[in-house]
N, C-alpha and C positions, 0 to 999 in steps of 0.2 A: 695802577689805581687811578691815577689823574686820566687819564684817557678814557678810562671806563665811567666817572664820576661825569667829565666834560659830556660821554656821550648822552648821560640823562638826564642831561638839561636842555632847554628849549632851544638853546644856540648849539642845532646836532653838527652845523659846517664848520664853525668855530672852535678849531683843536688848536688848544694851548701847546707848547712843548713840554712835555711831563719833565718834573727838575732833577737835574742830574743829582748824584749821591753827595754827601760832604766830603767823598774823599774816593779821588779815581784809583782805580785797580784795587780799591779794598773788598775781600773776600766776601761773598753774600752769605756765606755759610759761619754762622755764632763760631766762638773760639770753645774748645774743649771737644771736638768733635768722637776723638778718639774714647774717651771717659763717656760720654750718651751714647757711641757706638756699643761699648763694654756694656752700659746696666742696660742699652735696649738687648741684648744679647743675654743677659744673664736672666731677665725678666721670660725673654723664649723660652730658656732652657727648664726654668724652676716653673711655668705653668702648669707640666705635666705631672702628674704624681710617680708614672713611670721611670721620669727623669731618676727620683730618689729610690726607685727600687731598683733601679739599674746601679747605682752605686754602691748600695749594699749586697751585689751578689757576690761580689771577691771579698769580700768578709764572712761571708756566710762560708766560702771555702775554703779560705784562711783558718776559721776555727773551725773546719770540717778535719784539716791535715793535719793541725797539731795536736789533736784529740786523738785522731788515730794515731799518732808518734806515741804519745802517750801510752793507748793502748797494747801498741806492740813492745814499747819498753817495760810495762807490767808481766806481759806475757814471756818475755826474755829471761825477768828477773826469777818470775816463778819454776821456768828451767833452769835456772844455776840451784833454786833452793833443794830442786829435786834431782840435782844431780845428773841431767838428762842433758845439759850443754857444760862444756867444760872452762869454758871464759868468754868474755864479751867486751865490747867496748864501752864505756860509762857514756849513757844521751847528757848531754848536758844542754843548756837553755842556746846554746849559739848552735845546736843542731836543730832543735824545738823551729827557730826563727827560718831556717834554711827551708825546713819543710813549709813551715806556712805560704814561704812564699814562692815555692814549686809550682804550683798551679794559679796564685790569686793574682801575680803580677802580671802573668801572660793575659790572663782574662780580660784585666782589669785596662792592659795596653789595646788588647781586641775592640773592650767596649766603649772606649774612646774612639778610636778607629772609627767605627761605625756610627757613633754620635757627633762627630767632627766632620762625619760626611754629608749627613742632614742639616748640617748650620744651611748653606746654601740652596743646596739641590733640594731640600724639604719646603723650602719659603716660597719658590719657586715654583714644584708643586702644587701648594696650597696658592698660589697666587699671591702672596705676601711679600714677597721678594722686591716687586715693584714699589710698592706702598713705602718698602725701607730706602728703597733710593729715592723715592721722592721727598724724603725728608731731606731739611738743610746739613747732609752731609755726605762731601765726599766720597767717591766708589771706594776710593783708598784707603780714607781712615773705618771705614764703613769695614773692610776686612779685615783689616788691621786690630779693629773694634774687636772682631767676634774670634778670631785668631789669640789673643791675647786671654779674653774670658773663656776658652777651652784649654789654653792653656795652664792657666791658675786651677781652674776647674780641677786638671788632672795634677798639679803639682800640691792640691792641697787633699786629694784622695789619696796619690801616693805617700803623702807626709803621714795620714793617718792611718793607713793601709801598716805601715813602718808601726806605729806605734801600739795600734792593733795587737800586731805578732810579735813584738818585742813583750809586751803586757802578758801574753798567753803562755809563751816559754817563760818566761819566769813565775808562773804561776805554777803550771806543769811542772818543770823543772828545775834543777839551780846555775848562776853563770858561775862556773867552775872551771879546772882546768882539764884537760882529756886524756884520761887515765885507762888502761886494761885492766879486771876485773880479772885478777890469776884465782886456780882453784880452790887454793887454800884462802880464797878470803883479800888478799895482797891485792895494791894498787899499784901496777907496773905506769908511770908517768909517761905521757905520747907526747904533749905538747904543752907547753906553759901556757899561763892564763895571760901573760902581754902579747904574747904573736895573736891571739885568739881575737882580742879585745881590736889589735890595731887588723885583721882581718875583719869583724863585724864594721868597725868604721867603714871602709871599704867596702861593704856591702850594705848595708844602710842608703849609700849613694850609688851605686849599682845599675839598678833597673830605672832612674827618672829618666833620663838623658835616652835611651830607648824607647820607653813609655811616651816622652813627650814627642818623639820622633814619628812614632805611628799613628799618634793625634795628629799631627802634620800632615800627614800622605793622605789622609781621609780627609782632609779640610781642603785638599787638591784634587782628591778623586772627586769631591764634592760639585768642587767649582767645575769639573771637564763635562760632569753627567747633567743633563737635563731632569730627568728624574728622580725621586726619592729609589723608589727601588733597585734601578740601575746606579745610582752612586752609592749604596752602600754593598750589590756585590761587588764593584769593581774596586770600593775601596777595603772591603775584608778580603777579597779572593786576591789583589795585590799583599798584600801583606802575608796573606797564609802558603802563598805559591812562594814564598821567599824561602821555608822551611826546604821540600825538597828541591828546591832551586843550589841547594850546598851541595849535593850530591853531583853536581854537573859541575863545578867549579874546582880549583883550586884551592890548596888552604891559607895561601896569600889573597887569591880572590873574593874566598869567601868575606874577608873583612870588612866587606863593601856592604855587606848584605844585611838590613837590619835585623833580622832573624838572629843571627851569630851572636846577638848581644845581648839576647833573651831567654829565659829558661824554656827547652825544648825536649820533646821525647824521641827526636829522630838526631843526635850526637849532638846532645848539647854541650855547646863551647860556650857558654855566658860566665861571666864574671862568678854570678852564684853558684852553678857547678862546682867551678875553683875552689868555694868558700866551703862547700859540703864537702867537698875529698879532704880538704884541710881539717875541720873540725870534726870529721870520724874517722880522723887518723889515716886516711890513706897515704903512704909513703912518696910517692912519683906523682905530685901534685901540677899539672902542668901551668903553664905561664897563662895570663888571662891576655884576652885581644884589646887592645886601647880601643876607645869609644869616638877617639875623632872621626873614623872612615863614615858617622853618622853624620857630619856636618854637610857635605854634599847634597844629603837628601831633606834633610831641613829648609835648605837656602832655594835649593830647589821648588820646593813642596811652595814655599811663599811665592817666589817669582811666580809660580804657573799660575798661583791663584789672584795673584794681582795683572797678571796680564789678561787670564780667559776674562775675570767680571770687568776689565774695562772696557771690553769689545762687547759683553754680552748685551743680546735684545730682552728685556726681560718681560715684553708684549704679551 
């Protein structure tokens, strides 16, 4: 500013030395960078209307499945009345919840994915990308900024995703314990109401720790692709090649694979599975896979995306 001030004055040969700062090595970028990183990001996200229709479609499927749970347990019941099935297992509200989230969580991990891979490669696109680095902050905390508001993002969808389908099975149904339904009428006991109760805890936290993992890997497909459309197949076509990718592996290897920790129609091994064979009485319930082999691809998914935007030209 003194250079350019000195130039439009009359004395043009006459350069002062523009005065140094009050305080050498101190950062030119304001403090808080990570927090105006976060609401410039969350201001992105909430412009679109789409934004919030995209959030309510795993609820829209959520109450699609436990509606249908419902209607097939009416229809069940109506066969014991008429004698035409001879016992059945009693639905109780911790099966209602297992259904809801058969389909809404996978979805709902999908649609993160792909909205976590436009943080980047979308701005960039649109030419916007630049505009955000040239604000006083940081390439670092700058992704750090927008890594963190998709992540909240998806731990406050999943929070309500959770409370969603917990509100609908007990609407539908009652939290009871899981009982066989003999011909004469008789309630044969399967499973107590405390294994049940400390199995729903357990699943309850289940799918975030996956969920927020494939938000990851799409906010690193994001940062590798130059384009919007090229980073979101490569960040859904990663994450859905992971499904039959188990087929090629081992079942030690597969634990590597973030698919294994998500409900699946090609041999699903997710925690939730576990939670359904438990609460409709399946006998031979097998052991669930621990969720750390996901840590690798978290710490990962960050490094990549803090290394590609510090090299990248965003011209």
């Amino acid at each position: 500013e003194a250079i350019y001030l000195q130039l439009q004055s009359p004395q043009i040969g006459c350069l002062t030395t523009p005065p140094e700062r009050e305080t050498k090595g101190e950062s030119l970028a304001p403090g808080g960078e990570v927090f105006r990183a976060m609401r410039y990001e969350w201001q992105r996200l909430t412009s679109r209307n789409s934004f919030f229709l995209l959030m309510l479609l795993p609820f829209f499927v959520a109450i699609w499945d436990v509606r249908a749970r419902f209607v097939l347990a009416q229809a069940t019941a109506a066969k014991i009345a008429a004698e035409d099935l001879a016992s059945t297992t009693d639905v109780t509200a911790f099966e209602g919840f297992a259904w809801g989230l058969r389909t809404s969580l996978l979805l709902a991990s999908l649609i993160f994915c792909g909205l976590a891979s436009q943080s980047l490669a979308g701005e960039l696109d649109r030419g916007t990308l630049r505009n955000a680095f040239l604000r006083p902050v940081r390439r670092s905390r700058l992704v750090l900024g927008k890594i963190l508001t998709l992540l909240l993002c998806s731990l406050s969808v999943y929070a309500l995703l959770m409370a969603v389908v917990l509100g609908l099975s007990a609407y539908y149904f009652d939290f009871t314990a899981l009982v066989e339904i003999l011909p004469n009428g008789d309630k044969y006991p399967l499973t107590d109401m405390a294994t049940l109760k400390d199995a729903l805890s357990s699943a309850l936290i289940s799918g975030l720790f996956p969920m927020l993992t494939y938000t990851l890997i799409g906010f690193a497909a994001g940062a590798i692709a130059r384009g919007s459309t090229v980073a979101l197949a490569l960040a859904v076509g990663s994450v859905l090649s992971f499904d039959p990718l188990r087929s090629v592996f081992s079942s030690a290897e597969q634990k590597w694979l973030p698919a294994t920790h998500l409900p699946s129609k090609i041999g699903d091994t997710s925690f939730l599975r576990v939670y359904e064979d438990l609460v409709t009485g399946v006998s031979n319930v097998s052991e669930s896979i621990s969720q750390v082999y996901l840590t690798p691809w978290c710490i990962l998914s960050i490094l990549v995306a803090l290394v590609v935007l510090s090299r990248r030209d965003v011209r």
